[in-house]
PAMIBA-374852 format. One record per residue (C-alpha): residue in three letters; x, y, z. Coordinates in steps of 0.5 Angstrom, whole numbers, plus 500, padded with zeros to 3 digits. Layout:
# residues N
<type ALA&east X&north Y&up Z>
...
# end
This chain:
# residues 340
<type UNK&east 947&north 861&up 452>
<type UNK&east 948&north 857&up 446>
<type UNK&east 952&north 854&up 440>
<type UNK&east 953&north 856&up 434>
<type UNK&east 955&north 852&up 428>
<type UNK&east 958&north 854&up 422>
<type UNK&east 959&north 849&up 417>
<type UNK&east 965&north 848&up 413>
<type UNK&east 962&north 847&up 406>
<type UNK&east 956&north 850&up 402>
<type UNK&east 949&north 847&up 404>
<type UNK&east 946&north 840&up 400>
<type UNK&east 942&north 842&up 394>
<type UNK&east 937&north 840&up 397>
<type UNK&east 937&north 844&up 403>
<type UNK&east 937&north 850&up 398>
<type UNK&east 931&north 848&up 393>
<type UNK&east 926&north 846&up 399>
<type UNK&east 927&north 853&up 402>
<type UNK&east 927&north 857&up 395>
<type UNK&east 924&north 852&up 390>
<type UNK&east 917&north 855&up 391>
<type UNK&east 920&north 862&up 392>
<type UNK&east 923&north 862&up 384>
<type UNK&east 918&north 857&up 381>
<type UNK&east 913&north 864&up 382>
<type UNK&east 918&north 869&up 380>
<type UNK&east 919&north 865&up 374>
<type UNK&east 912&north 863&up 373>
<type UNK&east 911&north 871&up 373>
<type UNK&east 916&north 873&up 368>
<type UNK&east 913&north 868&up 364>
<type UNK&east 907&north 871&up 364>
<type UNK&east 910&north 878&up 364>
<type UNK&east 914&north 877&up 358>
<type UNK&east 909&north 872&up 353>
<type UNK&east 904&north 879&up 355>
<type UNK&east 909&north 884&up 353>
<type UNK&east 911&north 880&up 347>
<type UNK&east 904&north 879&up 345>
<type UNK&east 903&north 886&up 345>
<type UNK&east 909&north 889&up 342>
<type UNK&east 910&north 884&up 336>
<type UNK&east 904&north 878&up 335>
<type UNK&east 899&north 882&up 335>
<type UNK&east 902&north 888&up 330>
<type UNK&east 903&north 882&up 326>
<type UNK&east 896&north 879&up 328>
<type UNK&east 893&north 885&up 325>
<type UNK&east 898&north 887&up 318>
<type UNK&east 896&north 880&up 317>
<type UNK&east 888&north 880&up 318>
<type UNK&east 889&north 887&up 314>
<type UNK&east 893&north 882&up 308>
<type UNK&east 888&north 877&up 308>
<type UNK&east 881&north 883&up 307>
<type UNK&east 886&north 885&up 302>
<type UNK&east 887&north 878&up 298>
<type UNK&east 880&north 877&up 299>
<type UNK&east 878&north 884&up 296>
<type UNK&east 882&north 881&up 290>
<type UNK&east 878&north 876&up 289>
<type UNK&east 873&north 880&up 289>
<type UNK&east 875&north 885&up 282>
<type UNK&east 878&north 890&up 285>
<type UNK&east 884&north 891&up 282>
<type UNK&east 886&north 897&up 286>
<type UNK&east 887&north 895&up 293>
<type UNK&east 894&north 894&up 296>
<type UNK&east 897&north 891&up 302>
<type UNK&east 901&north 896&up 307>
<type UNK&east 908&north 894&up 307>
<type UNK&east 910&north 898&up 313>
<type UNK&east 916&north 894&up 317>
<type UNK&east 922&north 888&up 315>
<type UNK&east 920&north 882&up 317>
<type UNK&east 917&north 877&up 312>
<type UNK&east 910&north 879&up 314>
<type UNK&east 913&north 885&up 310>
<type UNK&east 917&north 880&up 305>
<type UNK&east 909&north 877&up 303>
<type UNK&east 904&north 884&up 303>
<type UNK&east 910&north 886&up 297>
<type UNK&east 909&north 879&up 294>
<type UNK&east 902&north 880&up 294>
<type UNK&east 902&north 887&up 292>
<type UNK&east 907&north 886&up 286>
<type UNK&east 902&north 881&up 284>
<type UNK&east 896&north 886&up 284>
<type UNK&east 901&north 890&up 280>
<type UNK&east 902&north 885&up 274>
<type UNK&east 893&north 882&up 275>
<type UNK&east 892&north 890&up 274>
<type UNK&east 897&north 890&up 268>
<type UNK&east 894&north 885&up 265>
<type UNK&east 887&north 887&up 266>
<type UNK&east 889&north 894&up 263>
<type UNK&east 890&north 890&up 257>
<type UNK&east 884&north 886&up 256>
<type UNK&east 880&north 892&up 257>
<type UNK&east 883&north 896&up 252>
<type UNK&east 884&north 889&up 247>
<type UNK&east 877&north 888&up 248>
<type UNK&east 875&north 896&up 245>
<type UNK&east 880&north 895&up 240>
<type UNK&east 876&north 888&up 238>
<type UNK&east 869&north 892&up 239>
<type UNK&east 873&north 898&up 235>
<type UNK&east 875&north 894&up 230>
<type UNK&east 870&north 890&up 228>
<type UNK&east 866&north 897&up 227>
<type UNK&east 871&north 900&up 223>
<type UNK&east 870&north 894&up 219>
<type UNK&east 863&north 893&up 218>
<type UNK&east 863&north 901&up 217>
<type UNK&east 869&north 900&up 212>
<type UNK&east 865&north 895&up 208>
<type UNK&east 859&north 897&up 208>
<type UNK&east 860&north 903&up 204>
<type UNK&east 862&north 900&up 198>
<type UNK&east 857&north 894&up 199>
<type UNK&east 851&north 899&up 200>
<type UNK&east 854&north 902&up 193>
<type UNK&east 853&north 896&up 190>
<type UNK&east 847&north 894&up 192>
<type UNK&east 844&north 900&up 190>
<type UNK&east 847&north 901&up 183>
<type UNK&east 845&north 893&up 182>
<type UNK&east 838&north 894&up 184>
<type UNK&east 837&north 900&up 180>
<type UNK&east 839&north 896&up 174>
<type UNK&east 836&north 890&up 175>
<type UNK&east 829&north 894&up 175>
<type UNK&east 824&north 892&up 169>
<type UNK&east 820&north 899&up 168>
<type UNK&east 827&north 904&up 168>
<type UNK&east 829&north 905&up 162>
<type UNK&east 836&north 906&up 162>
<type UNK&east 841&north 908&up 155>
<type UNK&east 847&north 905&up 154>
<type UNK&east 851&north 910&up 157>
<type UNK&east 848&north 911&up 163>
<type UNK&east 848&north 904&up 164>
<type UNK&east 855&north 902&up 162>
<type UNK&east 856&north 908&up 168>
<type UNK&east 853&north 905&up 172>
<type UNK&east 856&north 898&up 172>
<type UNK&east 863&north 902&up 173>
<type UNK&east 861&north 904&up 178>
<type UNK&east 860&north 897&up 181>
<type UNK&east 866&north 895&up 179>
<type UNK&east 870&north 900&up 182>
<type UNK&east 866&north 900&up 189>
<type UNK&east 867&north 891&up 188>
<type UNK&east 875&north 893&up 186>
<type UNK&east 875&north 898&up 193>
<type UNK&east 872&north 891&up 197>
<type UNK&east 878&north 887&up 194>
<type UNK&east 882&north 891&up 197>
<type UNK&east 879&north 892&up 204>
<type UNK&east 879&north 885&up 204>
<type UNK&east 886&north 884&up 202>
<type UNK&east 889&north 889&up 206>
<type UNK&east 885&north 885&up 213>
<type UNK&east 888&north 879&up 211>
<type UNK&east 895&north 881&up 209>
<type UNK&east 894&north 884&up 216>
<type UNK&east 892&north 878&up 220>
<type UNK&east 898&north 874&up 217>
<type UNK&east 904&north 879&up 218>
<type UNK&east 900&north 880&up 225>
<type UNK&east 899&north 873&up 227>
<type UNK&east 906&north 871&up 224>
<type UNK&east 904&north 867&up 219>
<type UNK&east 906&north 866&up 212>
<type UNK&east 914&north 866&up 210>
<type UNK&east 918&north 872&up 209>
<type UNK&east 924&north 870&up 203>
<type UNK&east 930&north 873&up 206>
<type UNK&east 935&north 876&up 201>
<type UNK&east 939&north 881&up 199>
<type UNK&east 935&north 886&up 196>
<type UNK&east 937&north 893&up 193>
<type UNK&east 934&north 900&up 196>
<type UNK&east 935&north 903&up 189>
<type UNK&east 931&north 897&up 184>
<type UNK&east 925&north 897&up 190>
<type UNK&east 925&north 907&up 188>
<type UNK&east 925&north 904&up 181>
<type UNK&east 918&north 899&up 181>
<type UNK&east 915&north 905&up 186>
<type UNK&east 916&north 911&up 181>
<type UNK&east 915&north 905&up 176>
<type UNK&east 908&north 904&up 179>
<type UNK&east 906&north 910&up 180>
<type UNK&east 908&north 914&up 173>
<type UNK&east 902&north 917&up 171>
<type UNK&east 901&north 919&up 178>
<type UNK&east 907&north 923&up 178>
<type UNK&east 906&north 926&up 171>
<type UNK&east 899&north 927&up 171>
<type UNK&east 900&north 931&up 177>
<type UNK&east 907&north 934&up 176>
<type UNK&east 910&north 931&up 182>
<type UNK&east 918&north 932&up 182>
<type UNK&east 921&north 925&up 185>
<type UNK&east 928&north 925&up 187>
<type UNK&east 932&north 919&up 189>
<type UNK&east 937&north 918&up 193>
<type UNK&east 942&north 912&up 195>
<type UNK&east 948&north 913&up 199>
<type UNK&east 952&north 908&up 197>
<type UNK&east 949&north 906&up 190>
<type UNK&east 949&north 899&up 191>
<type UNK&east 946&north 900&up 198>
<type UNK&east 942&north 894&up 200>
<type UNK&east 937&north 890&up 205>
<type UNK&east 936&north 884&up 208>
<type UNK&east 929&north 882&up 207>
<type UNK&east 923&north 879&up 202>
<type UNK&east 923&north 884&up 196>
<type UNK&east 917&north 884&up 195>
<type UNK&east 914&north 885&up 202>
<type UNK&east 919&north 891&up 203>
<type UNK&east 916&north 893&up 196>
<type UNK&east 909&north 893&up 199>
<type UNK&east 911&north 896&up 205>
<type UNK&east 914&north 901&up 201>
<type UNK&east 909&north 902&up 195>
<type UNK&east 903&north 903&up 202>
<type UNK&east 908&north 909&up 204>
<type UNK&east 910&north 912&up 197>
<type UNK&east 902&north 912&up 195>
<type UNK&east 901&north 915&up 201>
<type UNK&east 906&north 921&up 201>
<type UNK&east 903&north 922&up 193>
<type UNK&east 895&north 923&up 196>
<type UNK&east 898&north 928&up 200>
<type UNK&east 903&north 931&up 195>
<type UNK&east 899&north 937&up 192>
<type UNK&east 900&north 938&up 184>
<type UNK&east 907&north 941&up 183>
<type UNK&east 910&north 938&up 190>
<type UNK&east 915&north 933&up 190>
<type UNK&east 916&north 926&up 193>
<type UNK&east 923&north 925&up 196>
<type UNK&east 925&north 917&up 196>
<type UNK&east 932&north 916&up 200>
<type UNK&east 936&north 911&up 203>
<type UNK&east 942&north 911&up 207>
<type UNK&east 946&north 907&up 211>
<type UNK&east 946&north 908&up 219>
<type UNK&east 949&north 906&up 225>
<type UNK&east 943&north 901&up 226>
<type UNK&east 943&north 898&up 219>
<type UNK&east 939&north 901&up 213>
<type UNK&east 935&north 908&up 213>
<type UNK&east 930&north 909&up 208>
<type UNK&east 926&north 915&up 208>
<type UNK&east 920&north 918&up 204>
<type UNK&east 918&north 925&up 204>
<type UNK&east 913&north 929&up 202>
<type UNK&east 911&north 936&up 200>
<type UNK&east 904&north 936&up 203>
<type UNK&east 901&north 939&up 209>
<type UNK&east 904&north 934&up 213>
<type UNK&east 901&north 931&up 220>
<type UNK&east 898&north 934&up 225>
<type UNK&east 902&north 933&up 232>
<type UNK&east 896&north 930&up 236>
<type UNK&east 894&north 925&up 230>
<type UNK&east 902&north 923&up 229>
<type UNK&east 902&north 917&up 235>
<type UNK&east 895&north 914&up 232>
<type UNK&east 898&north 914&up 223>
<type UNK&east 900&north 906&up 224>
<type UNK&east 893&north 904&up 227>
<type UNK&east 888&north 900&up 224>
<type UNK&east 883&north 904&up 219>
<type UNK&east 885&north 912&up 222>
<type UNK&east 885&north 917&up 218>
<type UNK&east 888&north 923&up 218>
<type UNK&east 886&north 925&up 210>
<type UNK&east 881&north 931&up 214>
<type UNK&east 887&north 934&up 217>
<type UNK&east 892&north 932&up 211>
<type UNK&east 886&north 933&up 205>
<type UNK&east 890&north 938&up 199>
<type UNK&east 887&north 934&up 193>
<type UNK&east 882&north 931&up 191>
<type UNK&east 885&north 923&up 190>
<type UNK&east 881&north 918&up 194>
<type UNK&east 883&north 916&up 201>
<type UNK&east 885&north 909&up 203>
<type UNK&east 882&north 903&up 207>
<type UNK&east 886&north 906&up 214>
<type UNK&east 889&north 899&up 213>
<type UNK&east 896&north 901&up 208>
<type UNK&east 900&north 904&up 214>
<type UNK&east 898&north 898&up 219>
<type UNK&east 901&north 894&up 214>
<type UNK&east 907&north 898&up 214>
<type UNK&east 908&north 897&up 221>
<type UNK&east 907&north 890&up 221>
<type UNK&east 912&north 888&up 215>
<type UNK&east 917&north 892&up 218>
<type UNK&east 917&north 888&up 225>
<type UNK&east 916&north 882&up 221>
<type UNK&east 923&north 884&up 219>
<type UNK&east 926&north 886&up 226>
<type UNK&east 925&north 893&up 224>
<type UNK&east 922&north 900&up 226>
<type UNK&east 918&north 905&up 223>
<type UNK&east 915&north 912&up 225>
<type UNK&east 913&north 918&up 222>
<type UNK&east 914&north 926&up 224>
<type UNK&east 914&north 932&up 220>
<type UNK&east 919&north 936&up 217>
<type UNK&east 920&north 942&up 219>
<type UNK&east 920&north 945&up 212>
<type UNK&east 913&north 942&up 212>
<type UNK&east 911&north 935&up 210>
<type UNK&east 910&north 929&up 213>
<type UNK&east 917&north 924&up 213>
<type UNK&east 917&north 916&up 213>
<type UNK&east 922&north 912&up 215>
<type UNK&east 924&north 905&up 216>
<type UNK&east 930&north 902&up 219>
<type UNK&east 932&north 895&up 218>
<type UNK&east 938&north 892&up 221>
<type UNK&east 944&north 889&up 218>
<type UNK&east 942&north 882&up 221>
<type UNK&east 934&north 882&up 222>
<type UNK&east 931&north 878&up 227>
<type UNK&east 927&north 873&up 223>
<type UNK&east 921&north 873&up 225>
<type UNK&east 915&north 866&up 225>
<type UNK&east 915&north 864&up 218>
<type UNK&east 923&north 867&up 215>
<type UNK&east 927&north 862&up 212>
# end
């Protein structure tokens, strides 16, 4: 009926490939497609959108708003770039957080200082013009009071004055600190020294306290005396007749403890973080005597020397009552711009 042949060896590879190369050219062609669809729509195409969504979000960055954020969800590097892009929203949110809030404290500082020195110009003015009239008859006396007034009022300008410079000079790091040795014990001498009449007009106990005796500072003498003396002026205008102002110093872990204390009503919680900013005045809360207040400039400058110094300040009350100051200054204090 026939023959069949069984050959011996596999058939050529030709044989194989004319019959089944277009069979698998399709199967393959179809996997390819089937696989670029499946990869298009499980992966591209969520990347596609976290993209476009990171692209919206940059451009609204670029418009102002500091506010957006890119999703982060995921852990490839599309996830690796919306973190970069949100630290850096993050850091231009920060940075114009504090433009903002220099630029009131600018606005803020520039109205204090127009109201603060537009008080005593005003008194000028108005006393001068007053003595300057021709048809006023003025006696001798009321006339020698009224010139000073004026020299009190221009003596009060000084001082605003000098206080804004010296605080634009510690703040921007200039002028040159004189780094030395300097004893706690002759810097309370030159404060109850300078305020002598005060204390004795007033009846105000003083007590001094240096632990060792010889206890000293590194700093500039006479800028650790001015923060000193801003403080121990402001402990005394607070100190009612009969009161007492403590002045001590100790040696600490971190260095040297100064502390002046009062006896006055001390410091209303809410107004304690704002005491070392520029012209605040808490003298309404703190008011027991009659002694004028300052220019709101004394413990700005207070602050600001101690950082020249590499030290810190701050201010509480007492549970006792009255208000304490005190100022820590290391063993080695950084020196700052200018310190030699």
């Amino acid at each position: 009926m026939g023959y069949v042949a069984v050959p011996g060896n596999p058939p050529p590879t030709s044989v194989v490939m004319s019959q089944l190369g277009p069979t698998l050219a399709w199967v393959a062609v179809a996997l390819l497609v089937g696989g670029t669809a499946v990869m298009a729509l499980l992966i591209f195409r969520p990347a596609h959108k976290r993209l476009r969504m990171l692209e919206q979000a940059a451009t609204a960055l670029g418009e102002g708003r500091t506010d957006v954020r890119a999703v982060e969800t995921g852990g490839d590097e599309v996830t690796s770039l919306a973190r970069a892009f949100n630290r850096m929203a993050d850091d231009l949110g920060a940075r114009e957080a504090a433009l903002m809030a220099s630029d009131r404290a600018r606005r803020q500082l520039l109205a204090d200082v127009s109201h603060e020195l537009m008080t005593p110009l005003s008194a000028i003015r108005g006393y001068t013009e007053t003595l300057a009239m021709p048809d006023l008859a003025l006696d001798a006396d009321t006339r020698a009071r009224y010139l000073g007034i004026v020299e009190e009022e221009t003596q009060k300008l000084e001082a605003i004055i000098g206080d804004l410079l010296d605080l634009a000079r510690f703040e921007g790091g200039g002028g040159t600190l004189e780094m030395e040795r300097v004893r706690v014990a002759d810097l309370f001498n030159r404060i109850v020294d300078r305020h002598g009449p005060i204390i004795r007009d007033s009846r105000i106990d003083v007590r001094v306290s240096v632990e060792p005796e010889d206890l000293e500072a590194r700093g500039d003498g006479n800028r650790l005396e001015q923060a000193l003396q801003n403080l121990a002026a402001n402990a005394l205008r607070h100190t009612p007749p009969g009161g007492r102002l403590e002045l001590a110093a100790r040696r600490v872990a971190e260095g040297v403890s100064i502390t002046i204390r009062d006896t006055g009503p001390g410091i209303p919680p809410e107004y304690l973080p704002h005491v070392f900013d520029r012209f605040y005045k808490a003298d309404a809360a703190r008011a027991t005597t009659d002694r004028p207040s300052g220019s709101g400039l004394g413990l700005s400058i207070v602050k600001a020397i101690v950082e020249r110094h590499g030290g810190t300040v701050t201010a509480y009350n007492r549970p006792g009552g009255g208000a304490v100051f005190e100022i820590v200054l290391g063993p080695g204090q950084h020196r700052g711009p200018g310190s030699r």
